[in-house]
Structure formats: C-alpha cells, structure tokens
Phi, psi and omega in degrees: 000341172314313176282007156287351200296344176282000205268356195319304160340282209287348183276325216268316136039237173256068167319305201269001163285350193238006154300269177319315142340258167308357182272301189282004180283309188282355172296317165256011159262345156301293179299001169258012178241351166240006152299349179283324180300333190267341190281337191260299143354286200297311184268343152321283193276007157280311194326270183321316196286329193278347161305324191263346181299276238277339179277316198250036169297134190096348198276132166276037160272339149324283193298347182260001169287306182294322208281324208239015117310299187318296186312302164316317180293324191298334188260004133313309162303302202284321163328294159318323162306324196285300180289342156290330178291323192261345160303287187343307198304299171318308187301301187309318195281339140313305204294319152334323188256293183291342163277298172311315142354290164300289168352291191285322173296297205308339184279344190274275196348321211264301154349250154353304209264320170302263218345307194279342168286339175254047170259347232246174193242155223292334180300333188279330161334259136023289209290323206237149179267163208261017161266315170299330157293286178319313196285351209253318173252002172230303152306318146306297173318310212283320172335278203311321203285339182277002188237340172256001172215290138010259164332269155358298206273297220291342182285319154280322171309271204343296173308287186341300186274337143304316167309302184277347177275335186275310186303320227274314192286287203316330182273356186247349159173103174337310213267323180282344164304303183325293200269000141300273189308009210295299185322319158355291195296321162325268191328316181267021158276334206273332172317302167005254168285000165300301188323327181291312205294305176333232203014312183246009149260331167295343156291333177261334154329305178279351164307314184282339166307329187292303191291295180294350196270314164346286192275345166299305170313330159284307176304335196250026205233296193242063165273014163262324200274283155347262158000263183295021165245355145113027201253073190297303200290349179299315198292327177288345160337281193288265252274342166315296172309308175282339180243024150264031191227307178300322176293320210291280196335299202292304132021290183269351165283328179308306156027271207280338198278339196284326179276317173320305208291300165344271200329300199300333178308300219284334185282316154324286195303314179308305148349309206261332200287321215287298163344309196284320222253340176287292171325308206274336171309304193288290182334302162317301183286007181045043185266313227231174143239188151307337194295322197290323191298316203301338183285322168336301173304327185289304194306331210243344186259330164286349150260021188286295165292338169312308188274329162315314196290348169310303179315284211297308177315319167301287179304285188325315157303287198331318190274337184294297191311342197260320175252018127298313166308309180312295187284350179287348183273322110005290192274338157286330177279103191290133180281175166284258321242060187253184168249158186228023133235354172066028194299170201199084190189154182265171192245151181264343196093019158265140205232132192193097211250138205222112183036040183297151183239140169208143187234098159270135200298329198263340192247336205063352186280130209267123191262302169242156201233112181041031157314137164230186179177118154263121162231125154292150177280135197114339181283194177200127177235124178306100149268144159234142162189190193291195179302195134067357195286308191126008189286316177296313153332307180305311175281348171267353163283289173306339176249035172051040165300338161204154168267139186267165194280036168194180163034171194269178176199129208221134161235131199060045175099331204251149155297109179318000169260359186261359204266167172273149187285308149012257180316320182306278237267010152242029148223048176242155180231123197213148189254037191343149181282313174291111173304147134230138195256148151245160216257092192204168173292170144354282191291308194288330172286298167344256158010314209314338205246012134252083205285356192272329191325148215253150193284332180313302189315300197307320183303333189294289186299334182279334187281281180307010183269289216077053184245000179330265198325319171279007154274331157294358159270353220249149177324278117026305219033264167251025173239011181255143195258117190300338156110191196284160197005076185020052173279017163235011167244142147340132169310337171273316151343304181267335171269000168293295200295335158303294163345277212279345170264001170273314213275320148352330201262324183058071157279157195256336136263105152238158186256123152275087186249084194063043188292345219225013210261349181242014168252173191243139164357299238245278206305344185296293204285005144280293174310313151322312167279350151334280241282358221271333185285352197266301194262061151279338199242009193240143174283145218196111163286128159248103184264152171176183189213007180252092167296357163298349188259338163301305191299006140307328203266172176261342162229167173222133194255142187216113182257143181189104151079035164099351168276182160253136147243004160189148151235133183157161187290174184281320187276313183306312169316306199297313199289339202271332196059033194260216188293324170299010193244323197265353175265330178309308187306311190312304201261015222236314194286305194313328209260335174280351148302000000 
C-alpha cells in the first residue's frame, strides 16, 4: 500500500472534490437510515393500531380508526419515497464529486508519466520495449484509477454507513448489535488472507499484459517483415501462447474472486438469522418489538453491499497498489542528460570533441576509443567507416542522447552539458539513419520540428530533398498522409523527406546520419549538390559509408572499430593510398558494375 502514498498529491490536489465527496457521501446514507426508522414506526402502529380496530368492532369509531390508519400508513410511504428520491439525489452528486475526481488524477497521472518519458535517455530506451511504456501508462493508470474513484467512493460509503449504522442499531439494543456483527471479525481474517493472494496475481497478471501487449506491438509494427516470410501462422501461435498464458493467470485470480463472493453472502445471511432468532429472543422479554428486528433486517440488508463490495474493493486496491509500484518505477528513474547552466543563447558551430571515450551502459560495447575532431563554424566534416565503427555514436553525442564516459565536448568553445538541452538541440537538424515519419501528411512531417513554419519554407526544404515532384504527383499532394511510420512511401522517398524535415528548420549544425544509404546514385548526386548550397553557411556532420557522400566535406575522418586511421581533405587521402583510396576504388567499381 506504500506506493499509492504517492497519488497523495493529487487528493490534496482536487481536495475539494473529496470533501464535498464525503459530505455528500453521509448525506446520503442519512436519508437510507431513516426510511428503516419510518419501516419501523409504520409496523408499530399497524400492530397497535389493528388492537384498537378490532376493540371498536362494530362501532362507528371503527372507520374513523380505519381513515386515519390509512392516512398514516400513506404519508409513511411517501415520506420513504421521498427520502429514497433525496438518497438518489445525493448519490449522483457522490459519484459526480468523487468520480469525476479519479477522472481528473488519471488524466494528470497519464500527463506526469508521457512528460517524465520523455526526460528520459535514449539508454532507458535500449533497456525497456515499447509494449511495456504502453502498458504502464494506460493499463496500469486505468489500475490506479479505480482505486481513487470506485474504491474509494464504496470505500467511504463503506465507513460512513458502518459508522452511523452500527451507533444506531447499538443505541436500540447492546446485545442484538453483537450478534449481527458477530460475523465481521470472519470477514476481515477472510480480507486478509484474500488480499495477498490477489497482489500477487495481479502482478503477474499485469506482467503478461506487458509481455503480449510487446508482442502485438512488434508484430504489427514489422507486419511486412512478418508477411513475406510467411509466418502469419507461427505468429498466431505465439500470440495464442501469450494470451493463453494471460487467461490461465486471469483465470486463478477469478477464482479467489469467485470463492470470496459466496463466503461474503453466507456471512450476510448468517447475520439475518442471528437478527431473527436473537431479536425474537428481546421481543419475547419485551426490551424490542416487532418493528425493530424488521429495521434490524433493513440495517444488516444496508450493509450488505457495502461489505460485498468490500471483498471487490480490497482487490481493485491491491491491484491498484501493484501497478502503482509498476509506474513509481519509472517515475524513480532520473535521467543524466540534465544541463548544469542552462545557457540559452545561439550558437555558430564550431565543434570540438576532444579525446572523447563511450561506453554504452546497457550493452557495455566500447563505440569510441580517444576520438578527437576539430570542425570551425561553417565547415563541414565527413566520418566515414564500416558497420560498428562509432560513427553513429558520434551523432548521439553531439545531440547530448548520451554522454560520453570520458573526455569533453564542446560547442563554440562552451561544454555541451552548460547549453539547455532545449536551445542544443533545436539548432542542430538531424537526419537519423533509422528513418522515422509519423503517421500525418506530408506538410506536417516537414514541418514537425517547427510547427509554425510558412508552406514556402515547407516547399523549399522539399526542393531541396528532391522530393517536390514526387509530392505533387501525388493525389494529396502535401496533404496526403503517409500512414504509420511512413509506410506509403518508398524507402528513398522517406529518407529525402527526412532530409527535408532537418533542413526546413535552418539549423546551425547539421547531421547527416547515412542518410543517403537508400537512393540511387543519381538522386544521391542531386541531392549532394543540394545540400552544397544548405551547407554554406552551417556547420554540417556527414556520417555515411558511402564515399561519395564525402566529397563535400573539408575534412574526412575515416573510423574502424572507435579509432581514427586518417584524417585529411579528399585529395590529401587519395594521395596517402590507405584506406579511403581503398574504400574509394571499392565502391567506384562496385557502382561501374
């Protein structure tokens, strides 16, 4: 129960919803506790009243007996009537206060929880799959929510109606309260030992809820991939396999819910006999009447659901407390990646990575080894290598996604951890190697890192990708919507559109990260000459494995396995006859094939 202590906030919060809540919670179990008092009144005077019918038999005082019985019993009904209309009344305006309440936490909680993913670094990524961040903020949340508003409500109706119902019963006779309540201490040994089990089937429950939620995601993510290799029915397998494994799981918590409710009935029922068979005992020694056991029976059938809905309340907390523990785990992981001056100013580019080192924390894999790199602002520098090299490492640095575990990083001079990450990283424009679209038009993806941008800007940024024409061919035009990660364009398609959404922005660094691994020759060598007029005035990363992608830069750094093996201008490499001459012939042949 420790980890709701966190939701604490959000009660002090909407305070004045769980006031007004509880106020209208005793309000409305006042008007259900005195239609039992008028139920009781009402068969007192049929008792009494048909003893004096039956004494002026014959009489006429008889019919004026009968008139103003009649009468009594009637405004005894409609009194009840009345007061079940203002219980009704009352109730909605619990539900109103105290639901609506929950409402308002799951949307801040749901709120609180994107926000804090996204502080979080790209290493946590790395760590945790994107079924579980879903399940967390939607299935987990939906958890919590039932426990600040449901749980709740039944849970104070619960007090509440114990509270005014047991002094009531207690004040009209000691001995017959006893033995209604005799059943009680059962019930809360059988909470007890319920509760445990629930928590911890409800943890593994939401675990499997995680694990499939995983794998729906994934499948329908790479369902091309899936497809052409034909493995619909493997896949339905498995997925057959994660939710018969979630049903087994759901299954033995139904269970304990299905032997709870029985016990709680049979304990109820025990209740009522105790009432009859104690009650009828007072009655005889004439301490009780009759009117009282029937309120008694009225009293013990109004707590009946309070104490059903107990067993179900107990759990909805449990399970709330187990995917509350789930999301504090999350919301405890801090990110580094913080600024430790928050500078706020623009920047020219020049760039200066000086004997940097990386480690990535989650794999252990040493990416760069004493890299260093001087580019002025306004230059443009080329790394080239193999697969594994670090090159990509290099760009997840400059746009501070991680820090490296050694040596510095500088911009204009200044250490990249003193800029607000804000300000770095919205004048840097990056071209990710893994494309990604979201699933919007066109114009809106363009756009995404600037939403105010002018459709000219956007028209511009599209020439230069050298993707116009094929967006004005398009039905749509720059209104036709690329589907989920841009699956209705081509792979060269997407990554020019990528393109066009860095340079769109007019950033003062830009990154290129292999960007260019999916066009053909031809459109490669348009776009290069694009880009020769974009990066004049900007300091400009070329990462690729394409030396052709080079011949741009003023310098070229050529990486093999996190080292530097050459540095040097395009003319200067070639002249060395090392590895750029030998990656140069390579791809020079491979492309007259």
């Amino acid at each position: 129960m420790k980890a709701l202590l966190y939701l604490n906030k959000y009660l002090v919060k909407y305070k004045w919803y769980l006031i007004w809540g509880t106020l209208f919670t005793i309000i409305s179990n006042l008007f259900g506790i005195y239609p039992a008092q008028l139920v009781r009144y009402a068969l007192d005077l049929v008792r009494e009243t048909l003893d004096i019918y039956y004494l002026y038999a014959g009489t006429s005082l008889q019919e004026s007996i009968y008139s103003m019985f009649a009468f009594s019993i009637l405004l005894y009904g409609l009194l009840i009537l009345a007061l079940a209309l203002l219980k009704g009344f009352f109730l909605f305006l619990v539900r109103q206060t105290l639901i609506v309440m929950s409402r308002h936490i799951e949307y801040d909680l749901k709120n609180e929880i994107y926000d804090h993913y996204q502080t979080l670094p790209l290493s946590f990524y790395r760590k945790h799959n994107t079924g579980d961040l879903m399940a967390r903020i939607s299935e987990d949340v939906s958890k919590v929510r039932m426990y600040v508003g449901p749980s709740l409500m039944y849970g104070m109706n619960l007090i509440v109606l114990f509270a005014l119902v047991i002094s009531y019963m207690a004040s009209i006779n000691m001995r017959l309260t006893f033995f209604v309540l005799l059943p009680l201490p059962v019930l809360s040994i059988g909470i007890y030992l319920v509760e445990n089990i629930v928590i911890r089937r409800s943890e593994e429950i939401q675990r499997s809820l995680s694990r499939m939620s995983t794998f729906v995601q994934e499948a329908f993510s790479g369902i091309r991939v899936l497809k052409s290799f034909v493995q619909e029915k493997n896949s339905t397998e498995k997925f057959e396999h994660e939710t018969n494994e979630y049903r087994a799981k759901s299954l033995r918590l139904t269970l304990v819910d299905a032997l709870w409710q029985p016990m709680t009935v049979l304990l109820i029922g025990l209740s009522n006999v105790l009432v009859i068979y104690v009650g009828g005992q007072e009655v005889i020694s004439g301490r009780l009447t009759p009117g009282n056991i029937t309120e008694f029976i009225l009293y013990v059938n109004m707590l009946t659901w309070p104490v059903m809905a107990l067993g179900w309340t107990m759990s909805q907390t449990q399970r709330a407390a187990a995917s509350q523990q789930r999301i504090n785990e999350f919301l405890e992981v801090k990110t580094e990646i913080v600024s430790t001056k928050h500078l706020n100013r623009d920047i020219q580019g020049k760039i200066t990575f000086e004997h940097v080192r990386f480690t990535y924390p989650d794999s252990g894999i040493v990416a760069l080894k004493d890299f260093s790199m001087n580019v002025r602002a306004g230059e443009s520098v080329a790394i080239l290598g193999t697969t594994g090299s670090g090159k990509s490492t290099i760009a997840n640095l400059l746009t501070r996604m991680y820090d490296p575990t050694s040596g510095t990083i500088r911009i204009d001079d200044v250490p990249v951890e003193e800029y607000g990450l804000p300000t770095l990283r919205g004048q840097i424009g990056y071209v990710p190697q893994d494309v990604f679209l979201f699933s919007d038009s066109i114009s809106n993806n363009v756009r995404f890192g600037l939403p105010e941008m002018s459709q000219e800007r956007v028209d511009q940024a599209v020439r230069d990708a050298d993707l116009y024409q094929n967006i004005v061919d398009f039905p749509e035009g720059f209104e036709t919507r690329i589907g989920e990660r841009g699956i209705t364009l081509s792979g060269g398609q997407k990554q020019r559109l990528s393109i066009a959404r860095a340079i769109a922005r007019n950033p003062k660094i830009l990154i290129l990260d292999d960007c260019l691994s999916a066009v053909d020759t031809n459109t490669e060598n348009i776009i290069l000459n694009n880009l020769k007029r974009i990066m004049a005035d900007r300091t400009s990363v070329i990462i690729s494995h394409r030396v052709s992608s080079a011949k741009l830069a003023d310098q070229i750094i050529v990486l093999d396995d996190g080292n530097i093996i050459e540095t040097g201008t395009h003319d200067e490499l070639m002249a060395r006859n090392g590895t750029y001459r030998e990656l140069y012939d390579k791809q020079l042949q491979a492309e007259e094939v």
